[in-house]
N, C-alpha and C positions, 0 to 999 in steps of 0.2 A: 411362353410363360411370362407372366408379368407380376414380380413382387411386388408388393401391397404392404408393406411392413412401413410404418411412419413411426422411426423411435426419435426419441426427444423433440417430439412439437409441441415445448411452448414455447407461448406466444402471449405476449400482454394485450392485444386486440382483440383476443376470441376468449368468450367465456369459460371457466370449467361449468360441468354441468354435477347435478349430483353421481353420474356413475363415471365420469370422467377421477371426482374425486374419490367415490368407493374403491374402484380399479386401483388406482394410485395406492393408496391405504393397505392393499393387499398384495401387490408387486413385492418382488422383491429388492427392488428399487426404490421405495416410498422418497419422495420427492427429491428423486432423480433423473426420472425420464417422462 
């Protein structure tokens, strides 16, 4: 088994993308993770 889970990656090098910031928006974390 290999987790896949990447919680709080950001990073100021890599773009957000529009569903990077929709997901966000709709967590239950909004600009948390």
């Amino acid at each position: 088994a290999i987790n896949m889970e990447w919680g709080n990656f950001r990073c100021a090098h890599l773009p957000y993308t529009e569903y990077d910031l929709a997901l966000d928006a709709e967590s239950l974390n909004p600009n948390e993770q």
